[in-house]
C-alpha positions, 0 to 999 in steps of 0.5 A, a space after each residue: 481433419 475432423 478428428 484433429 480438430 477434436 483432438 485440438 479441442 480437447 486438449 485446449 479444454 482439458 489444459 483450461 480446466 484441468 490447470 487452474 490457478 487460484 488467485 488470491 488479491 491482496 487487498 490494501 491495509 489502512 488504518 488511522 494513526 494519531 500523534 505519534 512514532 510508529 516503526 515499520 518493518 517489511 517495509 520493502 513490501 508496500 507502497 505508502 499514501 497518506 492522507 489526512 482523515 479530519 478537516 480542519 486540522 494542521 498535522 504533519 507526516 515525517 519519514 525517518 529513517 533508521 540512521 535518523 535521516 528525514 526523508 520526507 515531511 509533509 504538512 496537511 492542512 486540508 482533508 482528502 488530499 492525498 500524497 503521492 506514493 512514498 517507498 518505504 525502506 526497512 525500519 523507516 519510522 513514521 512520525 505524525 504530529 499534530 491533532 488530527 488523525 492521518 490515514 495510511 494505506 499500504 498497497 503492493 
């Protein structure tokens, strides 16, 4: 009885230590956009947020996509108000117009 106890033990630990898998996090990409077009490609792999970065500036956020459809528009006139998840689709173009600066995080 004792010995298989062991014996479970063992290979319980053996299994723990000897099988490890390394875990590699996949931080979320930000940055800041300006005025402008931007084309997204491998867009099937991230989810957008938007928010804009500087008060007390009226800017605008549009998702087209590659048949030229709008998909979204959003207008921000007060900084730290973060949108709601937007998916986006391969060859979507992301349009910001305006004078202030919107920051995008893409995320898994």
């Amino acid at each position: 009885m004792k010995f298989t106890k062991i014996l479970i033990l063992t290979i319980f630990f053996a299994c723990t230590f000897l099988y490890n898998v390394n875990a590699t996090a996949i931080g979320p990409i930000s940055a800041s956009y300006t005025e402008g077009v931007y084309t997204i490609n491998h867009a099937n792999e991230y989810v957008l947020k938007a928010k804009l970065v500087t008060p007390d500036s009226v800017t605008s956020l549009a998702i087209v996509d590659s048949q030229g459809n709008q998909k979204i528009f959003r207008k921000f006139s007060k900084a730290y108000i973060p949108t709601s998840e937007i998916i986006l689709e391969e060859n979507d173009s992301i349009v910001i117009i305006g004078n202030g600066e919107i920051s995008l995080n893409f995320s898994k």
